[in-house]
N, C-alpha and C positions, 0 to 999 in steps of 0.2 A: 514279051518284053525282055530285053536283053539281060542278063547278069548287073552287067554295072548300071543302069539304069534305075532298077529296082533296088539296090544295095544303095543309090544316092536317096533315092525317097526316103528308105528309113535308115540314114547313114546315125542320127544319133541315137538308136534305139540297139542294144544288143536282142539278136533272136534265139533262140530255143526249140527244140521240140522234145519233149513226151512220151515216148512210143511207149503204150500201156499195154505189155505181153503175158496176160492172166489165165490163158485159155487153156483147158483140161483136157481136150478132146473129144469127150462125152459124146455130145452130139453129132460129132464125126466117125462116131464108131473106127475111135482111133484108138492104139495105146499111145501116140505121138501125138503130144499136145498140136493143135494147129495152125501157129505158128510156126513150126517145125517140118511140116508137110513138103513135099516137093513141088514148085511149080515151075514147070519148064528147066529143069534141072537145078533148082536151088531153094533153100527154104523162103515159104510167104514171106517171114519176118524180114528178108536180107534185100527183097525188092520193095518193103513195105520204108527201109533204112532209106534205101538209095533212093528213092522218090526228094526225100526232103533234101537228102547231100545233094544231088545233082539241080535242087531248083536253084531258082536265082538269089531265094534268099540266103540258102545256105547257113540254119542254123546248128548251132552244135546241141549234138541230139544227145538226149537219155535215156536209157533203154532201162525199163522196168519188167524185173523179171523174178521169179520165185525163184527162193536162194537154190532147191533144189536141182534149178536146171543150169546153174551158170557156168560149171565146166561142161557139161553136153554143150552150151553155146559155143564156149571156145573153142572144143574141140569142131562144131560147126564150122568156123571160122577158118580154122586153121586147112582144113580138109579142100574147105572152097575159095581158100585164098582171097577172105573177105577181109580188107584191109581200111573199110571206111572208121573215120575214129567216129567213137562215142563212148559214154560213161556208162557202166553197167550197176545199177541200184537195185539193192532187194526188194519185193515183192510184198504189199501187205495184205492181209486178210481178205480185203474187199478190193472192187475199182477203187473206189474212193481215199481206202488207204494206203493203194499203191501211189497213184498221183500226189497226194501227200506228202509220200516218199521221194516221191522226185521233185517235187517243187523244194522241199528242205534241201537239196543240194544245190539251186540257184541262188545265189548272192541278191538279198533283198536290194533291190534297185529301181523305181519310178520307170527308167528309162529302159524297160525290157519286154519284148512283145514272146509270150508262152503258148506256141502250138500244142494241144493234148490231139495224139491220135490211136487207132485202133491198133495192135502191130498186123491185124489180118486183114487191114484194107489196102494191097500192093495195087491197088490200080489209081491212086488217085493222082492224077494230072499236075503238070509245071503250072499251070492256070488256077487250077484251083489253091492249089501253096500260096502260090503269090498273094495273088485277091486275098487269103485268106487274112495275111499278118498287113499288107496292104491296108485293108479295111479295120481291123483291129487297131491298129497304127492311128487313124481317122477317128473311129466313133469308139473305141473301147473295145470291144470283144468282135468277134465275126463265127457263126454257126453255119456251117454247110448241111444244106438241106432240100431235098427235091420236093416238088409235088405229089401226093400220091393219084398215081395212074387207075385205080382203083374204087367203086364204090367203096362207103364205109360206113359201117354202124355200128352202134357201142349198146351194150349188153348190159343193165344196169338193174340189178334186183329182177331180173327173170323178165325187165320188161328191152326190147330192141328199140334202137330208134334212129333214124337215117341222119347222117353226118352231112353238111357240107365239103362234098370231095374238094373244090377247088380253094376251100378254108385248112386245109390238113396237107401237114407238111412230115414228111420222115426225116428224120434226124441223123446225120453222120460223121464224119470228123473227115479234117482237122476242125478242130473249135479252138477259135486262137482268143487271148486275152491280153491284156496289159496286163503288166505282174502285179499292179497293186490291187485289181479286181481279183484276180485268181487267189490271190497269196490270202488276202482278208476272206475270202470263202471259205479256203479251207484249215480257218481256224474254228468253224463251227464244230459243233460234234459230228458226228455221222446219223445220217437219217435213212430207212431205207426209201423214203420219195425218192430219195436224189437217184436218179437213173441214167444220169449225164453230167457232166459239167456243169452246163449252160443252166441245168436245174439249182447247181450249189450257188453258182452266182447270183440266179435270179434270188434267191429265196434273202440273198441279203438287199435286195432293193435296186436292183442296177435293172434295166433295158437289155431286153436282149435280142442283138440285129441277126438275121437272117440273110445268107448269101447263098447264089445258086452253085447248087455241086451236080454232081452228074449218075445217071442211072447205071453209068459205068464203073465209081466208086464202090464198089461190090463192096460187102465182106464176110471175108471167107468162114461160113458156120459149119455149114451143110455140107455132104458127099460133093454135090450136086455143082456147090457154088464155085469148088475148086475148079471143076472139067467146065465151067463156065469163064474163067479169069485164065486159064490155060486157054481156050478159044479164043479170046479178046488179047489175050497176050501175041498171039500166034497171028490173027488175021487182021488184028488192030479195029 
């Protein structure tokens, strides 16, 4: 779908994104948080940015980040001659209180659709963006989420028990909202159920719709996942 096409559908709606960049490195047997990582000569975070600047909707993005790291970002920026604008907001305790934290810097407003995303998922598609605040836009919120390709069984009190694979979905972002959904969620307290967005909305009574994302939406945890997004990046 064109640029201006998709900007006349949601021409009265101001758009937003999220980028939630909380990651330690730990499981990357990194000392370089992993957002910071190189892929294909730049950091995750920087192709994670330009995914949303270059879609069609093109919203103005917020980048949540632990205060420790915000001049290592700049001087990132500076290095790679990263010039997309965004607002840089500190970082809090948890996911939950980071997002928080960047929803407090949008202007309460009815009329505004809020992408939250991962900053270590650089591969997700102009498709998926679009559809994402698209559908948001239409029914309230949109959750990106694949099927899982996988048997599945859940472990409960030492007893196993077989899942319906084709009933089980994995979860990924963007997970876009209307700001008056998102914003009234995150005046609850903090729970630790909450393991997603989609969980904080749900828990105050909203519906929550599910749109298809792609097996290709990686994100980046593991050694493993980077020399996989650098493959997919390189061979498409």
């Amino acid at each position: 779908m064109a640029r201006s096409n998709l900007k006349s559908q949601i021409s009265n709606l101001k758009s937003f994104a999220i980028i939630v960049a909380g990651g330690s490195g730990s499981r990357m047997q990194s000392d370089v948080p992993k957002q910071f990582l190189l892929l294909k000569g730049k950091p995750v975070l920087m192709h994670t940015i330009e995914d949303f600047h270059n879609s069609g909707v093109q919203p103005q993005i917020i980048l949540v980040l632990h205060a420790d790291f915000h001049a290592y970002w700049e001087q990132l920026c500076t290095a790679h001659n990263f010039t997309v604008p965004h607002q840089l907001v500190k970082g809090g305790e948890t996911r939950f209180h980071s997002v928080k934290n960047g929803l407090e810097v949008i202007p309460d407003n009815i009329d505004t659709l809020i992408a939250i995303q991962d900053a270590v998922r650089p591969l997700t598609s102009e498709q998926i963006i679009s559809e994402s605040y698209k559908y948001a836009a239409e029914h309230g919120n949109a959750i990106t989420a694949v099927k899982s390709r996988d048997s599945v069984r859940r472990l409960k009190n030492a007893v196993s028990e077989n899942l319906l694979r084709d009933e089980i979905y994995l979860v990924q972002t963007p997970q876009t909202f209307q700001s008056s959904q998102i914003k009234k969620a995150y005046l609850q307290p903090y729970s630790a159920k909450f393991t997603d967005d989609a969980s904080v909305v749900e828990e105050t009574g909203e519906k929550i719709h599910l749109i298809e994302g792609s097996y290709r939406n990686i994100k980046i945890t593991f050694p493993e996942d980077l020399a996989i997004a650098e493959m997919l990046l390189v061979h498409g």
